[in-house]
C-alpha positions as CSV (number, residue, x, y, z in Angstrom):
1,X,102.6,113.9,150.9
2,X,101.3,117.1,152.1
3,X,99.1,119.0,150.0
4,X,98.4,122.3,152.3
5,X,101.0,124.6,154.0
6,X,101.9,122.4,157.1
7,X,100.2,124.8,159.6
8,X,96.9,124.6,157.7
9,X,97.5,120.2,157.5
10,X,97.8,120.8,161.7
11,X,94.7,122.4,161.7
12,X,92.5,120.2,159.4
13,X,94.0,117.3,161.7
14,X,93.1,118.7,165.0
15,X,89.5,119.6,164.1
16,X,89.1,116.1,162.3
17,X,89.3,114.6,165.7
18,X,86.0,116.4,166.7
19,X,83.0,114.3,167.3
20,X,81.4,114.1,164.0
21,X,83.7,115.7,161.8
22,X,85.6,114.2,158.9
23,X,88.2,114.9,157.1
24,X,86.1,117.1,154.2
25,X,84.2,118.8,157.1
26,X,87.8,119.7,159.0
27,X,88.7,121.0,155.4
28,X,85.8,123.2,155.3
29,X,86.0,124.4,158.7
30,X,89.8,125.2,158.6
31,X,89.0,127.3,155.2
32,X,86.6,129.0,156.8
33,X,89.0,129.9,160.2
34,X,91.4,131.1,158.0
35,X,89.4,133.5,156.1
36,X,88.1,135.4,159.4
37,X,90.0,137.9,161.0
38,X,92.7,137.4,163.1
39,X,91.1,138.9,165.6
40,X,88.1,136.0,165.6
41,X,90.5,133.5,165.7
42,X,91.9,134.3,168.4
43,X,89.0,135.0,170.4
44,X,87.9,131.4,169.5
45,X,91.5,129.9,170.5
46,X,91.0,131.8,174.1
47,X,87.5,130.7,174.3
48,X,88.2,127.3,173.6
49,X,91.5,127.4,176.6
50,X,89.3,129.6,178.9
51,X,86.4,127.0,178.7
52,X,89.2,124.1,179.2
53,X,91.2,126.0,182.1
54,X,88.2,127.3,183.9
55,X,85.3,124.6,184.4
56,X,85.7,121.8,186.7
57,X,83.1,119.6,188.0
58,X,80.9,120.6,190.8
59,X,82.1,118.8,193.8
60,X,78.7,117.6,195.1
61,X,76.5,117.0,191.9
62,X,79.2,116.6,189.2
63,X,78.0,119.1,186.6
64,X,80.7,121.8,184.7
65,X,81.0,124.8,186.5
66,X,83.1,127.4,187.6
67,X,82.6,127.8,190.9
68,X,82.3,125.2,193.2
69,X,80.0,124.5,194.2
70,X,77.7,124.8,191.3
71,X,74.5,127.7,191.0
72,X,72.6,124.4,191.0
73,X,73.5,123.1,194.2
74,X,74.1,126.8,195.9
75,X,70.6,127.5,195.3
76,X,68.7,127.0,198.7
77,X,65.5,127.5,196.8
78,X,66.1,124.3,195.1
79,X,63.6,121.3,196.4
80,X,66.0,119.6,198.4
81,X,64.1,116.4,198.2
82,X,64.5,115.2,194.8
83,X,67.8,114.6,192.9
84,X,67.3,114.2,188.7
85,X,70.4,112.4,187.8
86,X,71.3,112.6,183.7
87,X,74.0,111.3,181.5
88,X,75.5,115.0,180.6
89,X,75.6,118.4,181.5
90,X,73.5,119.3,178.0
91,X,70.9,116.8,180.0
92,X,70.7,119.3,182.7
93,X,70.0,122.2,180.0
94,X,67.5,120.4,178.8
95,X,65.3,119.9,181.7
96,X,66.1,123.5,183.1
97,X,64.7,125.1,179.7
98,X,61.6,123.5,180.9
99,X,61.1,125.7,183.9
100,X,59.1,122.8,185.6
101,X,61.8,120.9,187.5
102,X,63.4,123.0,190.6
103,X,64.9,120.0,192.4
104,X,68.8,119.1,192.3
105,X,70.6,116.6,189.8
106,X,73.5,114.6,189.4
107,X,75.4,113.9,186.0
108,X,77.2,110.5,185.7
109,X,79.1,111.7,182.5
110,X,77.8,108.4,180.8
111,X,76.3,105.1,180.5
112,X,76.6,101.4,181.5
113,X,78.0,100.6,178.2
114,X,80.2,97.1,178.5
115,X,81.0,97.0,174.8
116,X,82.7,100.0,174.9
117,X,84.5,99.0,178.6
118,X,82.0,101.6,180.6
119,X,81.5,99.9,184.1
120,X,80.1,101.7,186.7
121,X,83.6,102.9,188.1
122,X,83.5,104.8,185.0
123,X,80.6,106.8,185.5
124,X,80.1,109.1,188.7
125,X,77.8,106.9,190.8
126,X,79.9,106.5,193.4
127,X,79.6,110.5,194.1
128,X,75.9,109.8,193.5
129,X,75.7,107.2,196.5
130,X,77.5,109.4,198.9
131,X,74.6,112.3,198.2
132,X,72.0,109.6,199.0
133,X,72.5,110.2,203.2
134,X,70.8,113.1,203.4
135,X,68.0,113.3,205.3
136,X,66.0,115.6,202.9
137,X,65.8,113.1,200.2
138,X,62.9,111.5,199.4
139,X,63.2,110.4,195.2
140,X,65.4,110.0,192.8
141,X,64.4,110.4,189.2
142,X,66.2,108.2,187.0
143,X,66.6,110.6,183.3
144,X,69.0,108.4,181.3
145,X,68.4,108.3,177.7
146,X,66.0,106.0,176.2
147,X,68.4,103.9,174.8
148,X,69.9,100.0,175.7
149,X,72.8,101.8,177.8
150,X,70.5,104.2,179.4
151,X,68.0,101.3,180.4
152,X,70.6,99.3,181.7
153,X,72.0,102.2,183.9
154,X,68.9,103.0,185.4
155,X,67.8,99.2,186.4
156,X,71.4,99.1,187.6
157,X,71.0,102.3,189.3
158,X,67.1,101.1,191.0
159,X,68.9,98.0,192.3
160,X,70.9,100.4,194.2
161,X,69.1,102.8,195.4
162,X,66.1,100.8,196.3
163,X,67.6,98.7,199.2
164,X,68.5,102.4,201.1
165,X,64.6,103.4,201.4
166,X,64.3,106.0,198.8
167,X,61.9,106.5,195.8
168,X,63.4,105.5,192.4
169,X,61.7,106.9,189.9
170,X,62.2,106.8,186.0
171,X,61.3,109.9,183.4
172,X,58.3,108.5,181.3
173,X,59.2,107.8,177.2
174,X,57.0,107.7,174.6
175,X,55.3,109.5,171.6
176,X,56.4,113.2,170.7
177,X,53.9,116.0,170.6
178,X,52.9,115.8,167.2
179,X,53.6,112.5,166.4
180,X,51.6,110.4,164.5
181,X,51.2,106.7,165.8
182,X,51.8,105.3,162.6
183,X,55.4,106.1,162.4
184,X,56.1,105.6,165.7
185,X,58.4,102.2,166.2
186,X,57.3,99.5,168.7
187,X,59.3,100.2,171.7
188,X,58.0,103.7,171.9
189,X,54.3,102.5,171.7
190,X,54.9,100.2,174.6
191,X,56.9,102.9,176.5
192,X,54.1,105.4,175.8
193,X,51.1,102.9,176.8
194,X,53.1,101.8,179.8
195,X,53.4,105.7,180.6
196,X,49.8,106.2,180.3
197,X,48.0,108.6,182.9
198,X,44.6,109.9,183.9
199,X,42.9,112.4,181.6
């Protein structure tokens, strides 16, 4: 039985299959489309194609872009010598915002994750491998999350990367700034004493 007008029901059903949002939330969010001009909506709608039509993956490292290849991997001030490879393209944001890291990276677009049927031939490490020739590189830094996946994807990823000469390294985990040791779990206490460095 439908209870809204059936192009309002096709829109609370397409934005219910959004990552995190439920059927109340797609109700809200439709309501709240509707009210805005038509003018908004469609600038959303193009937005939304445009973004679909017009990024691709970078060729060599694997990130959106839209041009290929990527500012990223165009830049020749870029430290050719190290390659940061994350789980997502928000992981590269991330480390760019802290205006420390001026290497080059490599997104796998996911973890190791068997229970969910993510095997390597899943994730982009077989574009990763090819990069790993090059005669500039010297490290690879491991940034996978802190979780079970993203500790199994970077011991899978040190086993092989190791054998070819490089450096493997792994981004350190612990406590926040402004944490309090108290609260912290466990895992992160071991992570962060493991991590420990040289005042």
């Amino acid at each position: 039985m439908l209870y809204y007008a059936e192009p309002v029901s096709k829109l609370i059903e397409e934005l219910s299959k959004l990552p995190g949002v439920g059927p109340k939330t797609a109700q809200r969010l439709a309501f709240f489309l509707l009210r805005q001009s038509r003018s908004d909506a469609v600038a959303l709608a193009r937005a939304i194609v445009d973004a679909h039509d017009k990024t691709k993956y970078c060729s060599s490292c694997m990130n959106l872009t839209e041009r290929d290849p990527c500012r990223f991997c165009c830049d020749e001030q870029r430290d050719q010598s190290l390659i940061c490879v994350v789980e997502d393209p928000r992981d590269v944001v991330a480390i760019e915002k802290t205006r420390d890291y001026h290497g080059l990276y490599h997104v796998l677009h996911g973890s190791l994750s068997p229970m969910e049927g993510i095997g390597p031939e899943q994730l982009k490490i077989k574009e990763l491998m090819s990069r790993l020739s090059s005669p500039h590189l010297r490290e690879v830094i491991v940034a996978s999350n802190p979780t079970v996946e993203g500790e199994a994807t970077a011991a899978y990823l040190a086993r092989l990367i190791k054998p070819m000469g490089l450096k493997v390294t792994r981004i350190a985990h612990g406590l926040p700034v402004g944490g309090d040791l108290e609260y912290a779990d466990q895992v992160t206490l071991l992570r962060a004493l493991e991590g420990r460095r040289e005042l």
